[in-house]
N, C-alpha and C positions, 0 to 999 in steps of 0.2 A: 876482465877477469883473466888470470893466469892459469895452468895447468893443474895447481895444487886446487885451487877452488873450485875449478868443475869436477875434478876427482871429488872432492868432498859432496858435491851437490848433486853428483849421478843419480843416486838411489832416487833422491826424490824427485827429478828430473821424471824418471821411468816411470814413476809413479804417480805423475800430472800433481805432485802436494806443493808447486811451489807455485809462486803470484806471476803475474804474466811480465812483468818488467823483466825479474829472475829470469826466465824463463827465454827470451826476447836476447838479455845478453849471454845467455847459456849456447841458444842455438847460431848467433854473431860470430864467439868462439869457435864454437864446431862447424862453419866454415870455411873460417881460415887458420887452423889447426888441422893437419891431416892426423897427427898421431891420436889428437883427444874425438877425434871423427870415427877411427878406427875402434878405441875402445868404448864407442856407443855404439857400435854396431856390431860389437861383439859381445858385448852386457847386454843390446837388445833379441840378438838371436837367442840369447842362455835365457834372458826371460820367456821366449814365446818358445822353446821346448818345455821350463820347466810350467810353464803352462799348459802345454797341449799333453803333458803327461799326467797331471794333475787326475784324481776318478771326479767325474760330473756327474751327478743323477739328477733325473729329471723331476719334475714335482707331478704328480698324478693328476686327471683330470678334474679329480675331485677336490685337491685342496681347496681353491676358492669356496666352494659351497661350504665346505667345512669348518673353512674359517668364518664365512657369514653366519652359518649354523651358532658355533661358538660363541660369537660375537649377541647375537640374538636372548641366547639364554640370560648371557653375564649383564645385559640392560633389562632382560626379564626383573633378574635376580634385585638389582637397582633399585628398582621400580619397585618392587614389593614391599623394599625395605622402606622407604619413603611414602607409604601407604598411607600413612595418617591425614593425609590431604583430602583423603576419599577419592573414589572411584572414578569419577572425573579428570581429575588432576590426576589420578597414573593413568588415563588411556591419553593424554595428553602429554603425561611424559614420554609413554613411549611411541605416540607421533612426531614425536618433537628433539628426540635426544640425542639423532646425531647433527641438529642446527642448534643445540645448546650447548650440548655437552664442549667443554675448553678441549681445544683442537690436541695437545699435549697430553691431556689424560687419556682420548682417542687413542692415538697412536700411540702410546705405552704400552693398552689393552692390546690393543693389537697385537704387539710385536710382544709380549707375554704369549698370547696363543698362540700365533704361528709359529715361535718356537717349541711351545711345548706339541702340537701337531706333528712335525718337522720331528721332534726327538722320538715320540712314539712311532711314528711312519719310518723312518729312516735310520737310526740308530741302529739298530739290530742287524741291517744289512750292511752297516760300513766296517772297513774292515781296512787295518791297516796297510801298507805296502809294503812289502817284503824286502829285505836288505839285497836280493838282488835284484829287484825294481828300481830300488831310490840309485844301487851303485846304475843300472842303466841308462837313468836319466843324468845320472854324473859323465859317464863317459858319450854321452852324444853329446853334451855340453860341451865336453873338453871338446871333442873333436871338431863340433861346431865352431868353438872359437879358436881354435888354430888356423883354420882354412879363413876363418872373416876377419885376424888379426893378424894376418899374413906373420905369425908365428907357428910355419911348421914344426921348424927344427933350431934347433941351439949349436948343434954341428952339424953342417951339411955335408955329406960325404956315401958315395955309392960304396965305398970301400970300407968293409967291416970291423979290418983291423983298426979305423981311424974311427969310427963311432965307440965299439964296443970301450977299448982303452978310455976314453972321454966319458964312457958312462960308469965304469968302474970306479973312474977319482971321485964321482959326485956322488954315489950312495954308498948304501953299505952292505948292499949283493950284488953282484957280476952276473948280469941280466946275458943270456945267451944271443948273439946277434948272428944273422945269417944273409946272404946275399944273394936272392933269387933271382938274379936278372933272367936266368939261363929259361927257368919256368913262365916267366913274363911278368914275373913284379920284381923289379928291381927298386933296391934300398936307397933311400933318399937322403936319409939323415936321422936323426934320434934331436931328443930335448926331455927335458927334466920335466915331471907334472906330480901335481897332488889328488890322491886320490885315495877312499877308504881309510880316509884318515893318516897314509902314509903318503912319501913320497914315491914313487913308480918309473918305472922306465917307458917312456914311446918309443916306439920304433915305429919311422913312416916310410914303406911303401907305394909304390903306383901301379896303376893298372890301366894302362892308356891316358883316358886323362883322370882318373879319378883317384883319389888317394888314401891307404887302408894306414888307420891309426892303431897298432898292437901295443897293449899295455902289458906290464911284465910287472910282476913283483912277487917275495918268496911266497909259496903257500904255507896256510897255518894245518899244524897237524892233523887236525880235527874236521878237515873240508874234503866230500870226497870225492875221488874221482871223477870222469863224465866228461859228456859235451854238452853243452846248452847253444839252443839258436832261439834268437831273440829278434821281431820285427815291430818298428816302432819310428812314425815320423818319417817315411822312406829312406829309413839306416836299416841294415844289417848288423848286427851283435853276433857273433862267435864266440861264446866262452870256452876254454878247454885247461886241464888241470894236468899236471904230474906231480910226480913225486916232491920236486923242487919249485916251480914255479906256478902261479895262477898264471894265463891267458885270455886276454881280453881285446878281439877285431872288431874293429867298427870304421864300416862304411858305406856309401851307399850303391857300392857293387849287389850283384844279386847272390844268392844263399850260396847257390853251387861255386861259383867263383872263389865267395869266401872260404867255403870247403874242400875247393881244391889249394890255393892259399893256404890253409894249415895244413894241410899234407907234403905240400913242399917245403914248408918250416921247418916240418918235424922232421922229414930226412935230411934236413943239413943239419938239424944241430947233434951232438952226442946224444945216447939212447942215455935214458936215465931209471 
């Protein structure tokens, strides 16, 4: 297999939906392939955030009884209906109905009730994820797969005059860049990402050995102000807004660090 086929055949790779031969020269490839190595182990980290961010509820002690309960009545119900046997023949159907009953009609009933169970129990409590939920499982993604796709940066450069300029030509706002070495996070480099549906600015920082991903892009009128801190999957989230741009830190430094981090941001770049 060549590079364009295992790209094509990722998804279902991750997903266990291919046949084991498939599969057998899938994983031959991603041996001796470093690049196509790289981006399974960076599609598999993005799977197992956007999993562990996922709401789980648990099913109550009671479901089982309740679906037996269920199940009980709707072969009562059967049974009655098929009465004309006499009295006999339905205490004999319903001795006998889940060794006759075809295994197919079984579990259909089945899985008729435990969903309608499931939609009365549960429904009510689910509730969707908030757009800055889903944006925070975006951005540990991102940030996840820069570090495991050894694609930090697109320019590397501690020198801000040589980032900012490079980020400038690629969009279509002049993302503010600052260089804190003096504070203790010094700038590493910048690269282009997608994100909220637009394109964004990175800017990567370090912090001894660890590395703070700041996402930039313009804000919309209508978003207000604040700070938001955000803990999830042992990352840190920093959001923070002005006038001109949204702010978006993610690492896996502790809260304060990240909070001192946007305070030495904020006093280099101009007041807005």
């Amino acid at each position: 297999m060549n590079c364009e086929e295992i790209a094509n055949l990722m998804d279902g790779y991750l997903d266990g939906e291919l046949d084991p031969i498939t599969n057998q020269k899938i994983e031959g490839h991603l041996r001796d392939c470093p690049g196509c190595e790289q981006e399974y182990q960076a599609q598999s980290a993005l799977v197992r955030v956007i999993g562990s961010a996922a709401p789980y509820y648990k099913a109550p002690g009671e479901l089982r009884e309740r679906i037996r309960s269920s199940l009980r009545d709707e072969i009562g119900v059967m049974a009655r209906r098929n009465g004309t046997r006499g009295s006999q023949v339905l205490r004999t159907q319903k001795r006998s109905i889940f060794s006759e009953m075809p295994w197919n009609w079984l579990a259909l009933a089945a899985a008729i009730i435990l969903a309608a169970i499931i939609a009365s129990s549960f429904l009510p409590r689910l509730r969707p994820p908030t757009s800055d939920q889903f944006l925070a499982t975006q951005l540990i993604a991102s940030h996840v797969r820069s570090l495991m796709a050894d694609h930090l940066t697109d320019v590397a450069s501690s020198d801000q005059h040589t980032v900012k300029p490079w980020l400038d030509t690629k969009l279509d706002f002049a993302a503010p860049v600052a260089d804190l070495s003096g504070e203790g996070f010094p700038l590493i480099g910048g690269r282009l990402d997608y994100l909220d549906n637009r394109p964004v600015a990175a800017l990567i920082y370090q912090r001894r050995k660890h590395f703070i991903n700041l996402f930039v892009w313009p804000v919309e009128s209508n978003v207000a102000k604040g700070t938001e801190t955000i803990s999830r999957q042992g990352y840190q989230l920093l959001h923070w807004v002005n006038s001109d741009f949204n702010y978006w830190a993610v690492s896996d430094i502790s809260d304060g660090e990240l909070q001192t981090f946007k305070r030495s941001f904020e006093q280099r770049i101009p007041p807005h």
